[in-house]
N, C-alpha and C positions, 0 to 999 in steps of 0.2 A: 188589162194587166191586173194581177191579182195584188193585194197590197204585199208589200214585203213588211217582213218583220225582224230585217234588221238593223242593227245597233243606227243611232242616227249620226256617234260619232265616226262610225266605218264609212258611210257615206260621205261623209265631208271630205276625210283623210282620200277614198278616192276620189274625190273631184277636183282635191288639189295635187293630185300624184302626178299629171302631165303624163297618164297613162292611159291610152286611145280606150283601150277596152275597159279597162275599169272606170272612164268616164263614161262612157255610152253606158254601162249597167247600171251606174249610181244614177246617170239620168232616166235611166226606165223606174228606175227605184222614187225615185222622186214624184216622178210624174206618179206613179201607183199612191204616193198617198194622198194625192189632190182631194180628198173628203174628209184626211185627218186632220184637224185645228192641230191640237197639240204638236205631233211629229213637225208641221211644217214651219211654225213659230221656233220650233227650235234651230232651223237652219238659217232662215232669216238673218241672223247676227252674220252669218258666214256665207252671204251672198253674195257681195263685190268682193273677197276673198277667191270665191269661185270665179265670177265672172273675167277675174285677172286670168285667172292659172287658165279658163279654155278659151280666151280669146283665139282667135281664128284658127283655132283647131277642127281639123275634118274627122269627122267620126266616121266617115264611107255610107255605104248602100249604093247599091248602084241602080234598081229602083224605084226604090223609096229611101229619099237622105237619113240617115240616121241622127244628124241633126237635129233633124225635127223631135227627137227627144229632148235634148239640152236646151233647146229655145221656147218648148213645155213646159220644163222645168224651172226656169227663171218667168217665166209667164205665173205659174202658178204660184211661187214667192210674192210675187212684185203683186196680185191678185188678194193675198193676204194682208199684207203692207197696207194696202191702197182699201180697201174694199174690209172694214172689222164687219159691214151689219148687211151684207151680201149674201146669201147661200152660197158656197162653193159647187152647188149642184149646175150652175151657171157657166162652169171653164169645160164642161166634160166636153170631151171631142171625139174624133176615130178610133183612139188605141182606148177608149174604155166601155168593155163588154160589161151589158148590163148586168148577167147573170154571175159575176165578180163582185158587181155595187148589190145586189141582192144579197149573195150568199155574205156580206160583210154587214149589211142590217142599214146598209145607205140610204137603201132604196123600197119599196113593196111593187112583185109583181103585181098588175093588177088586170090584164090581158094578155093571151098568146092567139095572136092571129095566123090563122093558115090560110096557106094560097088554095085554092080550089079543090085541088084531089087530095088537101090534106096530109100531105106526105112531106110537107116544106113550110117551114115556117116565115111568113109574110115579116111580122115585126112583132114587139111587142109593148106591148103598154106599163111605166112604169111610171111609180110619185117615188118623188123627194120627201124620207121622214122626216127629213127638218122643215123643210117650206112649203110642203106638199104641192109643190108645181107638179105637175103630168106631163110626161114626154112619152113620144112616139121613137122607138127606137129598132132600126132597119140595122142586119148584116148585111154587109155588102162587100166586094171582093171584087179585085183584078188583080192584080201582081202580090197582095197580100189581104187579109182580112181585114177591114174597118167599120165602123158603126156608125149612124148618123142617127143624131141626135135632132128629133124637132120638139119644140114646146109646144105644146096642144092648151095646156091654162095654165095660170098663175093662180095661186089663194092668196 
């Protein structure tokens, strides 16, 4: 997901709306800025605020849960909270394309691997600017797009 850039009091406002679709959005929004300290410190104060307003709320997918957004998104609070001298480069999971932590200065390509005939890209090799861990990161696909994250070294 690409980060979103907006308001982070919009966000809150939908997540306490008790409104299916503007939860599921605020939690993709959420989850997109798992690399931003700032943005996510500020939701913090308003996370068991949140966590009342979607308690056993279904957000659909039929699938892939769409859940799995919103339980990201309090992952990635609660990862904040818990974790001040952690790289956040540590929670990245399936819904985050490398070339999004690239293009936002998260990350440095630093290999693009091809499958054999060169026409399809294998995976490719990215560091953390902040902790310069090195990961190994595959496309991968069945019913939607997702990425796997391996760590290949720690600095």
């Amino acid at each position: 997901m690409r980060e979103t850039n907006r308001n982070i009091t919009e966000i809150i406002q939908d997540m306490l709306s008790g409104d299916i679709t503007k939860i599921r959005y605020a939690s993709c929004e959420i989850c997109s800025l798992s690399q931003n300290h700032e943005k996510i410190m500020e939701l913090i104060p308003y996370q068991a605020q949140m966590m009342k307003a979607t308690k056993n709320i279904n957000l659909g997918g039929l699938l892939a849960p769409n859940n799995r957004f919103l339980k990201k998104a309090f992952e990635i609070m609660d990862f904040y909270k818990q974790n001040q001298y952690c790289c956040p480069c540590c929670i990245l999971g399936e819904d985050d394309n490398p070339l999004y932590l690239i293009a936002q200065e998260y990350f440095t390509l630093i290999d693009t691997v091809y499958v054999k005939d060169r026409q399809y890209i294998d995976y490719y090799i990215v560091d953390c600017n902040r902790c310069q861990n090195r990961y190994q990161v595959e496309m991968r696909e069945y019913h939607y797009i997702w990425w796997n994250w391996t760590l290949l070294q720690t600095k």
